[in-house]
C-alpha positions in Angstrom: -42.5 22.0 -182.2 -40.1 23.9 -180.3 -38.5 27.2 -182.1 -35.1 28.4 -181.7 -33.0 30.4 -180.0 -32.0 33.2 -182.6 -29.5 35.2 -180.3 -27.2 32.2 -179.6 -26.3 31.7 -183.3 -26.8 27.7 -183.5 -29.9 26.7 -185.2 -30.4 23.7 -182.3 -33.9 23.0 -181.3 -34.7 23.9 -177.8 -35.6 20.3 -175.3 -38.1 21.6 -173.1 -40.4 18.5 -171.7 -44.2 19.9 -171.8 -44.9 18.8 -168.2 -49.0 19.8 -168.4 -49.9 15.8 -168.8 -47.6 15.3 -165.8 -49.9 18.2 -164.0 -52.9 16.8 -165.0 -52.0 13.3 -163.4 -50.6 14.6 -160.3 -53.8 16.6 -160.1 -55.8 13.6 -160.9 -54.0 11.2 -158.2 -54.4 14.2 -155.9 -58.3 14.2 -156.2 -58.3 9.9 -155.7 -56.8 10.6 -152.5 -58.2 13.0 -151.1 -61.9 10.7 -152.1 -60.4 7.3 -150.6 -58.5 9.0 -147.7 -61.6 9.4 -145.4 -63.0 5.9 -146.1 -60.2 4.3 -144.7 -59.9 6.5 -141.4 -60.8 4.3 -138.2 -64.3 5.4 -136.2 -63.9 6.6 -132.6 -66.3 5.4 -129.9 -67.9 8.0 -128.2 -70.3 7.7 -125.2 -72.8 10.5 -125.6 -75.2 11.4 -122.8 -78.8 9.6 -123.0 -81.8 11.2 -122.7 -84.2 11.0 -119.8 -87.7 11.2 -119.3 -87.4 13.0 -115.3 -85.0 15.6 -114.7 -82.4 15.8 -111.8 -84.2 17.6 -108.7 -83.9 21.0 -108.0 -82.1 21.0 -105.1 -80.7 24.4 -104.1 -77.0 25.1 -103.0 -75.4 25.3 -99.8 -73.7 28.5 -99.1 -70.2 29.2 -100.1 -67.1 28.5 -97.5 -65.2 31.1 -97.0 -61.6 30.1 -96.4 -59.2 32.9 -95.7 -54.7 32.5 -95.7 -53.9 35.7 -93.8 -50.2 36.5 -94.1 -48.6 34.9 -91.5 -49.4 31.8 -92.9 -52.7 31.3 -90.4 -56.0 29.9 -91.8 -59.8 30.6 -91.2 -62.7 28.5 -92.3 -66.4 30.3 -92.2 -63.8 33.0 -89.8 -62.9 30.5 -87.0 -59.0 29.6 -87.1 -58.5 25.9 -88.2 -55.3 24.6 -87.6 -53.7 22.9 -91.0 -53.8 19.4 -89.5 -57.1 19.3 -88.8 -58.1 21.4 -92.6 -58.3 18.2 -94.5 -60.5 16.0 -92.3 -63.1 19.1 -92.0 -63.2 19.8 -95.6 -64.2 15.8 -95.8 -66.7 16.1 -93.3 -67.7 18.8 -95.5 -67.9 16.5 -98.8 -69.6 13.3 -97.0 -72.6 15.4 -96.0 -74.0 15.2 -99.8 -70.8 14.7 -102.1 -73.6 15.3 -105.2 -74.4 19.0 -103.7 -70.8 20.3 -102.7 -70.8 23.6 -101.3 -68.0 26.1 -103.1 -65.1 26.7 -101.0 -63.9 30.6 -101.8 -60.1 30.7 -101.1 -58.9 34.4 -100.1 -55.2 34.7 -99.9 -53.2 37.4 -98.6 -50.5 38.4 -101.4 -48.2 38.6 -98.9 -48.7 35.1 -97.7 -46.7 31.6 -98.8 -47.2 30.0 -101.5 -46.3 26.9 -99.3 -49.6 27.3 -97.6 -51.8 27.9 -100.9 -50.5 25.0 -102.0 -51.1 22.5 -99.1 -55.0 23.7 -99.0 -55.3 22.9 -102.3 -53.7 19.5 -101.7 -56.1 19.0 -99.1 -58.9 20.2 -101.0 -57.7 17.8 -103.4 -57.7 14.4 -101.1 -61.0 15.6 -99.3 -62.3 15.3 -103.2 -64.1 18.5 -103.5 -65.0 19.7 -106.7 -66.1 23.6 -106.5 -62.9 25.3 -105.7 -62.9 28.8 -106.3 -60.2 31.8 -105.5 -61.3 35.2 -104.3 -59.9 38.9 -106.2 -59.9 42.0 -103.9 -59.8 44.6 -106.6 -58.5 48.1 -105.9 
């Protein structure tokens, strides 16, 4: 029963709507969905690695490339200048001799040099497919 309102002077009941069964449905509702929801999700297929009986050889890498962009925009391969038309078809020659054991190629670029040029190697690198690209940091 709801009481009254004694500073207002009328002697009206107050209409308040007791909203706890309202709550208690909501909160039931809440707790079917949140059961059901995951049943009805879709599976994803994922193709997980199988294991083996022999593992991959040992096979030891081949040394690093050293590949240096001076500032002038020249390039060096293991120190010898390479022109940039012939870069790409000796970093292939690089990747057909075993494309499984890639040797890394360590990029050194002069801060002072073009970005142009960085970004042509890289496209080469790219088309030649090699996968062990790596950047060289002269700290101070």
């Amino acid at each position: 029963m709801a009481f009254s309102n004694s500073s207002s002077g009328d002697s009206a009941p107050m209409a308040d709507m007791n909203v706890t069964p309202l709550v208690d449905v909501m909160l039931v509702l809440l707790i079917i969905f949140m059961v059901t929801a995951p049943i009805a999700s879709y599976p994803i297929d994922i193709n997980l690695p199988q294991p083996t009986n022999n593992p991959p050889p040992d096979t030891e890498p081949p040394p690093p490339i050293s590949l240096r962009i001076d500032a002038s925009g020249m390039v060096t391969w293991d120190n010898s200048p390479t022109p940039m038309g012939q870069l790409e078809q000796v970093m292939r020659q690089v990747v057909q001799r075993d494309p499984t054991n890639q040797p890394q190629l360590q990029i050194d670029v002069n801060p002072d040099a073009q970005y142009e040029v960085l970004a042509k190697v890289l496209a080469y690198a790219k088309n030649a497919d090699m996968q062990k690209i790596g950047f060289v940091q002269d700290t101070p």
